[in-house]
C-alpha angles and dihedrals in degrees: 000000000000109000136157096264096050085045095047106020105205098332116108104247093240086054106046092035099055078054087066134105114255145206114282110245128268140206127207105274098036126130114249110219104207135174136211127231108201129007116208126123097303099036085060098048086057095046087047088053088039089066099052096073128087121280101350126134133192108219100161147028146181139206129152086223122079093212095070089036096062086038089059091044090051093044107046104013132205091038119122126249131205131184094208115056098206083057086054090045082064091062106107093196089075125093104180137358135218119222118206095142115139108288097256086059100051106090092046087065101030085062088040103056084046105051072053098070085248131151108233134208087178108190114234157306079045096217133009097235148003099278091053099039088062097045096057095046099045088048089048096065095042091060128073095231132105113236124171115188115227097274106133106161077072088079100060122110091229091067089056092047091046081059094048083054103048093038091064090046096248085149096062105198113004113206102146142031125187126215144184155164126183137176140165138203124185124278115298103004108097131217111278102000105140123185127259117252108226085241100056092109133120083275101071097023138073092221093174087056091051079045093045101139101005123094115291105260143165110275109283107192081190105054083040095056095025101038089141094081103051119084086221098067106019149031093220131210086357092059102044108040105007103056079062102068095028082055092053101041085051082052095041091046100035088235125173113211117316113260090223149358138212119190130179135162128090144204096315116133097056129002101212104138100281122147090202125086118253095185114052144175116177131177117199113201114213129186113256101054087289119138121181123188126192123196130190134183134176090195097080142021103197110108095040107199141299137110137259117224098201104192130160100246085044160306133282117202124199119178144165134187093004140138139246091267091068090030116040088233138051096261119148085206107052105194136210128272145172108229114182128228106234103201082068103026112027097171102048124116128212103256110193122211109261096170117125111233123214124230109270089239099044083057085048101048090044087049090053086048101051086038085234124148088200094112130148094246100040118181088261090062091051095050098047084052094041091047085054101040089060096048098051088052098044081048087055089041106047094028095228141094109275123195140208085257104042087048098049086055100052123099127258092261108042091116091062111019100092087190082071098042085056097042086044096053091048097049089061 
């Protein structure tokens, strides 16, 4: 596993970190050069938003599959491909990266495009598990370089009113939060199965540098191209949907790490050979009498997302994709709105956020230029979710409450490695 020592070696990070290569200055009005590693679905979503923004180019990119190579050639020529990321990190020509490699991968290049002197939108959950998560963020503000985590719900302007609100004590006392997430596919077809391409094969993939740090074994396309729903390459709908709007509760809210997790569901919505739930119901405990549970289903979309600040004083409400049931209208938004108790606050009127947000990579490109670490989705941010997004999963996987403590000792693998989870559950 990826871990500080094996990062730094014996040199202290603020040390070996201020040694290292950085980004060219920049003025105002420069042009950004960025690459891309990896360049699946959600790679290509970010570059896409990348280049909407003002004076950025892309010049390189890196996959460890032909296919998307080729597709990047064909679609922005003249750029440079590379099959190995940590051959395209030596390009000078390039400023920043973005990272949008599968989640167990994720640390390997974070530390990486740092210890290059680059500039990283790295995509969440920003590592697969505790001991990742700390290196890169302890790595990350040792360094001098600006780095956001793909959170982009950070940059909306209803987070910022939901601050303002909690901030002047509209909530009253604050003992429970709701969240949820639910999607549905037909029957049969489950969430996130994509098909195989004919030329997915040894032939046209590195299959050791998707492996990196996992056990030596025989080419798998299907753990390649479906890697989400493989524990040991992903965290699954926890870590894909979840971390988001845990991310954005912990910044709402202004929460540390949660002091303990309880997680429960299964396999239930399509049984199609999948290790991750896709059915889940998980309770974070935080210091201070908060709980904060989070459900998930891919059984039904109705209800679409949001959360629920259920405070003595009053309610926010922040939704997306709803219905009128949650909402009182038919909106597909949603929206966000104070709503007072009036049992504590009989006068109080229901005030509705009204705040602008900023695209998450705008925030990220005007922080490179003004050399500033003050993004929306800070390194901090992307520790506390991803804090909470592993615990919930070593709970679920090892049935039982886990706790800050407990998940900071377990080792890198105990997601995977079925010889911990028994001795785990023993153990209890």
């Amino acid at each position: 596993m990826i871990t500080r020592r094996t990062f730094l070696g014996t040199m202290g990070a603020a040390t070996a970190l201020a040694a290292m290569p950085t980004a060219r200055a920049l003025g105002a009005n420069d042009r950004i050069r960025i690459a891309l590693v990896g360049c699946g679905d959600r790679g290509m979503q970010d570059l896409r938003d990348a280049l909407r923004e003002p004076n950025i180019e892309v010049v390189a990119a890196a996959d460890a599959y032909t296919r998307r190579l080729e597709m990047m050639k064909e679609k922005y020529p003249g750029i440079k491909t590379y099959d190995d990321p940590l051959k395209l990190l030596e390009n000078k020509d390039v400023d920043a990266v973005i990272n949008a490699t599968p989640l167990h991968l994720h640390a390997k290049y974070f530390l990486a495009a740092l210890q290059a002197g680059k500039d990283l939108y790295s995509e969440k959950t920003m590592a697969y598990n505790l001991t990742d998560a700390t290196a890169c963020r302890d790595a990350a503000k040792a360094s001098k370089q600006v780095v956001q985590i793909g959170m982009q719900h950070e940059s909306e302007g209803e987070l910022r009113d939901v601050q303002d609100w909690v901030k002047s004590g509209k909530l009253g006392k604050l003992t429970m939060v709701e969240a949820w997430m639910s999607r549905n596919t037909p029957r049969g077809k489950g969430q996130w199965v994509r098909p195989i391409p004919e030329d997915c094969n040894p032939n046209h993939v590195r299959w050791d540098l998707f492996l990196a740090n996992r056990p030596k074994s025989t080419f798998d396309p299907n753990k390649f191209i479906n890697w989400r729903l493989f524990w040991e390459f992903s965290g699954g709908n926890i870590t894909e949907n979840m971390v988001h709007q845990i991310a954005w509760i912990a910044t709402a809210l202004d929460l540390d790490v949660p002091a303990a997790a309880y997680c429960a569901g299964g396999v239930f919505s399509e049984k199609d050979g999948r290790q991750v739930p896709d059915t889940i119901a998980v309770t974070l405990e935080y210091p201070n009498d908060l709980t904060v549970l989070w459900q998930s289903t891919f059984s039904n979309s109705r209800y679409g997302l949001g959360e629920h600040y259920l405070g003595s004083n009053g309610t926010i409400e922040h939704v997306s994709g709803s219905t009128g049931m949650v909402t009182g209208s038919q909106s597909a938004r949603g929206g966000t709105k104070f709503m007072p108790e009036k049992a504590n606050d009989p006068t109080g009127t229901v005030i509705e956020s009204t705040t602008k947000g900023v695209t998450h990579m705008g925030n990220w490109f005007d922080a490179i230029r003004s050399r500033s670490k003050n993004v929306n989705a800070t390194v901090d941010v992307g520790y506390r979710s991803s804090v909470a997004a592993y615990m919930s999963n070593l709970a679920y996987r090892r049935k039982a409450r886990v706790t800050f403590e407990e998940a900071k000792a377990a080792p890198p693998d105990a997601l995977w490695n079925d010889a911990d989870l028994h001795t785990s559950r023993h153990k209890g």
